[in-house]
C-alpha positions in Angstrom: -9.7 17.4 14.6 -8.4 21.0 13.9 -9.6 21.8 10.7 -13.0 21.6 11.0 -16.0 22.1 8.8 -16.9 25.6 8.6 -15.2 29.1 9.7 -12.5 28.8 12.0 -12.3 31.7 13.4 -14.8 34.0 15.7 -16.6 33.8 18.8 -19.1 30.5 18.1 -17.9 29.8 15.0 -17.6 26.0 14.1 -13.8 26.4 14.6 -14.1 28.3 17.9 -16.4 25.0 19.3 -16.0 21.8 17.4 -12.5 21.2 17.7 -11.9 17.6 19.4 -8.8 15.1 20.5 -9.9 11.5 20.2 -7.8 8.9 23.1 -7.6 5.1 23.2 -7.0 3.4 25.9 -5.4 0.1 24.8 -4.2 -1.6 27.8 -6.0 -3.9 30.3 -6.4 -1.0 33.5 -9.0 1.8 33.9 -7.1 4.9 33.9 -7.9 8.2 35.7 -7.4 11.0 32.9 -8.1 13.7 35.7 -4.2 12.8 36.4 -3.5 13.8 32.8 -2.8 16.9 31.0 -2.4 18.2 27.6 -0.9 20.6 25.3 -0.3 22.0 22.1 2.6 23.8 22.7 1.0 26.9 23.2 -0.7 26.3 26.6 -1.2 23.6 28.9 -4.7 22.3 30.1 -5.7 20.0 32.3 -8.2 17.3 31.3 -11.3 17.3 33.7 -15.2 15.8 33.5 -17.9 16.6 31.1 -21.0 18.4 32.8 -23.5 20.1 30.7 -26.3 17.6 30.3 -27.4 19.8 27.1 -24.9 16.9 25.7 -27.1 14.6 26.1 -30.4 15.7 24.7 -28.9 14.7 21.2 -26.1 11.7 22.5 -28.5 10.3 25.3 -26.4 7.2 25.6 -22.6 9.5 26.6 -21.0 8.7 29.6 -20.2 12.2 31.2 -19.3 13.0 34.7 -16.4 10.7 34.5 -13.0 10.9 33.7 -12.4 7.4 34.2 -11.6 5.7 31.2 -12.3 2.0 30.7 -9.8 -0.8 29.0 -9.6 -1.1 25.5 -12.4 1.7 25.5 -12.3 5.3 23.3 -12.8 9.3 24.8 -13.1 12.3 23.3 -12.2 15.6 24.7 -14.4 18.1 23.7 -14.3 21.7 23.3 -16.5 23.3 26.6 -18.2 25.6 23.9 -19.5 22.3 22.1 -23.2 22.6 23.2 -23.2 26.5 23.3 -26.8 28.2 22.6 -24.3 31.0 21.1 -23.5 29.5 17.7 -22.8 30.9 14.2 -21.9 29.3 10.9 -24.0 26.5 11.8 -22.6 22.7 11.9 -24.4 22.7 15.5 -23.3 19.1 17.6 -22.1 17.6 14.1 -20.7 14.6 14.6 -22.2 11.3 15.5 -21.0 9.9 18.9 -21.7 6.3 19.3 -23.3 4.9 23.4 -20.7 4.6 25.8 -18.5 7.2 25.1 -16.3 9.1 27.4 -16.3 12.6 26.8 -14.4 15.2 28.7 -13.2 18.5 28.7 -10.5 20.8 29.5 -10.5 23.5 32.4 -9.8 26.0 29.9 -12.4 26.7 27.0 -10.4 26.3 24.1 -8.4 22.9 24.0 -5.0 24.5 24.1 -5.0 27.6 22.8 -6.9 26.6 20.1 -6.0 23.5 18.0 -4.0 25.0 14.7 -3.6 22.6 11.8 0.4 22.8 12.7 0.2 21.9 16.0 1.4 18.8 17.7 0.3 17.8 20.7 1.5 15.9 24.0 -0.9 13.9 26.3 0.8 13.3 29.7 0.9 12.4 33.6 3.9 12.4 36.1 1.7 10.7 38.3 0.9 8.0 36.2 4.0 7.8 34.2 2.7 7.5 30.8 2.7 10.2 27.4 1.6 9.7 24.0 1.8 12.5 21.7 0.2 13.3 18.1 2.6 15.4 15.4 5.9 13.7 16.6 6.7 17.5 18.7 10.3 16.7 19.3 11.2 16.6 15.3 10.7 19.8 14.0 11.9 19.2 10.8 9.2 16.8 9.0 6.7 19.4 8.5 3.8 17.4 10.4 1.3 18.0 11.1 -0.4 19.4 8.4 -3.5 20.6 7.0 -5.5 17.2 6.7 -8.4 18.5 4.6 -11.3 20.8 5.3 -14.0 19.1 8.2 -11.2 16.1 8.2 -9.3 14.5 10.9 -6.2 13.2 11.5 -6.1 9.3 12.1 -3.8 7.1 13.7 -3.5 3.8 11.1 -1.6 1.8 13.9 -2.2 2.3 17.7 0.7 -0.5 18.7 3.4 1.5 16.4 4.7 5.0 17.7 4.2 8.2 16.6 5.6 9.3 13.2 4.0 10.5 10.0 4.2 7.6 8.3 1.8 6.0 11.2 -1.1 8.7 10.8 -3.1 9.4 7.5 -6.7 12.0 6.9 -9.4 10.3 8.1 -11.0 7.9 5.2 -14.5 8.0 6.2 -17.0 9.2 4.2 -18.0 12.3 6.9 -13.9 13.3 7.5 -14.0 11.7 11.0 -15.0 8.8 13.5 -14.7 10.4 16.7 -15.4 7.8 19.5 -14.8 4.6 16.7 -12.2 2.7 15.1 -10.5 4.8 13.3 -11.1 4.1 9.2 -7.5 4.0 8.8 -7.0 1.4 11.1 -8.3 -1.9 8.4 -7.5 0.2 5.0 -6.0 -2.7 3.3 -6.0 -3.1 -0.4 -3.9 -5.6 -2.0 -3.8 -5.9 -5.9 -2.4 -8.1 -9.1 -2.3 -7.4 -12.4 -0.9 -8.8 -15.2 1.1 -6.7 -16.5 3.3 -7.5 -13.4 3.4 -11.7 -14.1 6.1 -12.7 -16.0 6.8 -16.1 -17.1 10.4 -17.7 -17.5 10.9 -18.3 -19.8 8.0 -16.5 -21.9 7.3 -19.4 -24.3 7.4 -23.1 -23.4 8.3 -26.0 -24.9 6.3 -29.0 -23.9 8.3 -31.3 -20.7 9.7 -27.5 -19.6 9.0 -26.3 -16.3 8.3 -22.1 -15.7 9.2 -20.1 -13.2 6.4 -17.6 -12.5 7.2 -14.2 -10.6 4.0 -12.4 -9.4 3.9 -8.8 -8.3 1.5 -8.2 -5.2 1.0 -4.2 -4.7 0.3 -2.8 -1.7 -2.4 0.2 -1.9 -3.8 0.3 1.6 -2.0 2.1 4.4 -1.0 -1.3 6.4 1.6 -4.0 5.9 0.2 -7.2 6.1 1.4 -10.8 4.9 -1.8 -12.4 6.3 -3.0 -13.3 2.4 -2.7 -16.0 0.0 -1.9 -16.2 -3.8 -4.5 -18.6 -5.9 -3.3 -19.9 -9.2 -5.7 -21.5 -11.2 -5.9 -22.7 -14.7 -8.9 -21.4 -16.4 -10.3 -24.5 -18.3 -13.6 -23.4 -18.9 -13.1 -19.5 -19.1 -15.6 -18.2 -17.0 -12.6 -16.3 -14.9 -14.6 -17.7 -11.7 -11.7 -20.3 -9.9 -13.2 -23.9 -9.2 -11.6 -26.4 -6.8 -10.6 -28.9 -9.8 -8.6 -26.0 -11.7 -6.6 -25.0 -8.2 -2.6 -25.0 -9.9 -1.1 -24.0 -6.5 -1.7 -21.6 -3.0 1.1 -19.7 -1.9 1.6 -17.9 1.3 1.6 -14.6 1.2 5.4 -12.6 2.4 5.1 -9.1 4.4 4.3 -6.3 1.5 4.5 -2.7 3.4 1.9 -0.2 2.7 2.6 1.6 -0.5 5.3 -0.6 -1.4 5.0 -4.4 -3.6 6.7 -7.9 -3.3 6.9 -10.6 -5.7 5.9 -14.1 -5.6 7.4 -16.8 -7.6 5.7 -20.7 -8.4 7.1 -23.0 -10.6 4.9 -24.8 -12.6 6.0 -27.9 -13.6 5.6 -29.6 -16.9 2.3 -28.1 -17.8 0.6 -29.6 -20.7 1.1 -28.5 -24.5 -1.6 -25.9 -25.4 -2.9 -22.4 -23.7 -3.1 -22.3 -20.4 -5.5 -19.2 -19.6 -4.0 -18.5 -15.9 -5.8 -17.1 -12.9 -4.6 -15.5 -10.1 -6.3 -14.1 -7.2 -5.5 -13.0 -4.2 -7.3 -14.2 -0.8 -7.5 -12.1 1.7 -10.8 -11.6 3.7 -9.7 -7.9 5.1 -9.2 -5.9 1.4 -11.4 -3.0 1.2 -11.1 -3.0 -2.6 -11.6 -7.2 -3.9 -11.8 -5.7 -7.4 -7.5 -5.8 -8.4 -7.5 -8.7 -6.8 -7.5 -11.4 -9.5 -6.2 -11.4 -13.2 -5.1 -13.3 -15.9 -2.1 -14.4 -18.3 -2.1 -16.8 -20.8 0.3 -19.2 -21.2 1.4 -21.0 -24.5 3.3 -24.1 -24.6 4.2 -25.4 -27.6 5.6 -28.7 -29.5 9.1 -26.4 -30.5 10.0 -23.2 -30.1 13.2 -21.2 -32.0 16.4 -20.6 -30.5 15.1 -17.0 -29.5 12.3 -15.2 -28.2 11.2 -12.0 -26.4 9.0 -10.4 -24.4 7.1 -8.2 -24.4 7.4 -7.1 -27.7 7.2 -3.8 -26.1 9.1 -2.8 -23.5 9.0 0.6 -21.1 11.8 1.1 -19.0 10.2 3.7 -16.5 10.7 1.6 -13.3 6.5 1.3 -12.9 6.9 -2.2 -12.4 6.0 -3.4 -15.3 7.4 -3.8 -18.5 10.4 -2.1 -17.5 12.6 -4.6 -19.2 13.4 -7.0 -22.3 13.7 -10.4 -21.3 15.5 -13.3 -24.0 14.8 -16.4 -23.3 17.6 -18.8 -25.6 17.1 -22.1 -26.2 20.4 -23.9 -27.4 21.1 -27.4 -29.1 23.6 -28.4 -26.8 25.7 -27.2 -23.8 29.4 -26.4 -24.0 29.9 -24.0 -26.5 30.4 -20.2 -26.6 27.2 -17.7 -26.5 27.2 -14.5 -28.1 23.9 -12.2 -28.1 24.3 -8.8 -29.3 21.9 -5.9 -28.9 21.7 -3.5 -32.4 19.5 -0.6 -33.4 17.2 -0.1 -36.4 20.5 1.0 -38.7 22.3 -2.4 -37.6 24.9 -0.7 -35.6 26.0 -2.5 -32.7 24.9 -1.5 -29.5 25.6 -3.6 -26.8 26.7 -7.0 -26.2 24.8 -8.7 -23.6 27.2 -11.9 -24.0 29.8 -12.2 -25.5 31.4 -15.8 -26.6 30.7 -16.5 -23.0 30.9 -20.5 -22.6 27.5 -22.1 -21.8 27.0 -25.2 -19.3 23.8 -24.7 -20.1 21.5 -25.6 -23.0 18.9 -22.4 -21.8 18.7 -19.2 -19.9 16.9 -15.8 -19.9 18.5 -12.4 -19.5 17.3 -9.3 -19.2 18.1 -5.9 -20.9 16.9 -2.4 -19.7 17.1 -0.4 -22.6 20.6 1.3 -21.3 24.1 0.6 -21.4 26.0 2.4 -17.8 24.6 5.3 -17.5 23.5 5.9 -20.5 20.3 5.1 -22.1 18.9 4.1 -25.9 15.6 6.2 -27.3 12.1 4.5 -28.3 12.5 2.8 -31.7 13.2 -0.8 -33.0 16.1 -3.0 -31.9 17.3 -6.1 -32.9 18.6 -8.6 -30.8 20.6 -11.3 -32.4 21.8 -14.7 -31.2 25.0 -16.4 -32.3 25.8 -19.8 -30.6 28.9 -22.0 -31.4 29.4 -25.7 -31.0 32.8 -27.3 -32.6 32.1 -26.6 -35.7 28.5 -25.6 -35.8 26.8 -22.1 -35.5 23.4 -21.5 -34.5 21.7 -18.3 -35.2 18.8 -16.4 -34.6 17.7 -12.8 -34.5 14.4 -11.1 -33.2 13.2 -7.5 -32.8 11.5 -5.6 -29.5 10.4 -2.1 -29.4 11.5 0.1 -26.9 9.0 3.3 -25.5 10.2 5.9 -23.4 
């Protein structure tokens, strides 16, 4: 904690007092901290019991007198000025300490020189052979640390991965710290679907086709996980509440880092002619945020479908995630001939051919068009995608239009 709530500067001001350095100690062995010392790079203290009793009138329940700090336990090194009768700006003793807590001190009576919101800082012990270190103080070129936030702390999201930036994030608690607790960045999970990122394949169905089902899961919290499941359900009754008798499938979940999405594919297998309202929801008992965690797509599988279609009808290629690209699904009436399927703009001039008389083992596909040819890419408006499909002696055509937004 170096910026903390109130002025930061002058003799018993909150800065001058409430400054703090929370430790964990996550291995199995009590360890002595009065081996240990600290520093921020601008002086070098060593860390040493906790003494004035004035501590506990308010935290009655502190261990103090100690520097021995248990297994898998927390301690905070306080500022010596913490409990001083000579205080101004207010925010006296302000944070809530819970029972049991360690708290020491440093010989000196700042911790450091004074904690800046730029400085890093190195916890370490020849004696016992063991450093950890906040603000990763050998790279000097990440900028870190920084200015967390007014009366907010800095928060380690993972205490088994090393120091870097991308392993510490502002404190998300609701008072800007949780000295002596877990640290609220530690279970900030929040997985999310929506669906504007499911995409069926092909879009419409024809009954006795299967479809291929990609699902984006996005990763909002600050952890990776792959501890959650996917639930696909088919709405029959519509009350967007999943019952055991409408489960379609549960897929494992793949390792989504924080910040970052992966996508999940199913294929459903013959579903029935009609709509198909779809449900999916994610299950995962640790998401801080359950309300992106399910949504809905509906799909429609019909007696016969053209030889053609598209979706969306409107596509934005802006690399969100979603939308970003025109899928064409063809359908053809036999394998072995020569596929062409040409892209053209509002005024009919041809733009782009996506195939072209490419021979077909296949009698369907989908393919996918961005909006660009190269390098170079198309402006919003109308385009017409058209289908030419030859067999011997027969042709097969079709044409459909898609609107591109920018």
């Amino acid at each position: 904690m170096s910026n903390v709530r109130g002025s930061e500067s002058g003799a018993g001001s909150p800065g001058d007092r409430n400054e703090y350095i929370e430790l964990y100690n996550q291995s199995s062995d009590t360890i002595d901290l009065a081996l240990f010392h600290l520093s921020d790079f601008d002086a070098e203290d060593s860390i040493c019991a906790w003494t004035d009793e004035r501590l506990l009138i308010k935290y009655p329940g502190l261990r103090i007198y100690s520097t021995k700090l248990y297994p898998f336990s927390y301690c905070l090194i306080l500022d010596r000025e913490y409990t001083s009768d000579t205080t101004t700006g207010g925010y006296v003793q302000p944070y809530d300490f819970p029972d049991s807590l360690l708290v020491v001190t440093t010989a000196n009576t700042t911790i450091g020189n004074g904690i800046q919101n730029s400085d890093p800082l190195i916890v370490f012990s020849n004696a016992a052979g063991c450093t950890t270190s906040f603000g990763t103080p050998y790279d000097s070129s990440d900028f870190f640390p920084s200015d967390p936030g007014d009366g907010i702390s800095w928060e380690r999201i993972d205490l088994s991965l090393p120091d870097e930036v991308s392993n510490w994030h502002p404190s998300l608690d609701s008072s800007g710290a949780t000295p002596g607790r877990e640290n609220s960045t530690t279970d900030a999970f929040d997985l999310a679907v929506d669906s504007k990122s499911i995409f069926f394949i092909p879009a419409e169905l024809k009954s006795g086709e299967d479809v291929t089902i990609s699902v984006r899961i996005k990763n909002f919290g600050l952890r990776a996980t792959d501890e959650y499941e996917l639930l696909i359900f088919d709405d029959l009754n519509r009350d967007s509440i999943r019952q055991i008798d409408e489960l379609v499938s549960c897929i494992s979940g793949e390792m989504v880092n924080a910040f970052d999405s992966v996508v999940l594919f199913y294929v459903y297998e013959t579903p029935a002619q009609g709509i198909h309202p779809l449900g999916f929801e994610i299950a995962f008992s640790e998401d801080k945020n359950p309300g992106n965690n399910l949504a809905f797509k509906e799909l429609t599988v019909t007696g016969e479908i053209g030889e053609l279609a598209l979706s969306p009808s409107i596509f934005t290629p802006d690399n969100d995630g979603c939308n970003d690209r025109l899928q064409i699904d063809y359908r053809l009436p036999q394998p072995g001939g020569y596929l062409t399927i040409t892209v053209f703009d509002a005024r009919g001039r041809r733009l782009h051919n996506i195939f072209k008389k490419e021979f077909c083992a296949e009698d369907r596909g989908t393919v996918y068009w961005d909006g660009s040819v190269g390098v170079k890419e198309f402006p919003s408006g109308m385009y017409i995608v058209y289908l030419e499909y030859r067999y011997k002696d027969r042709i097969t055509k079709a044409k459909k239009t898609a609107v591109l937004a920018r």
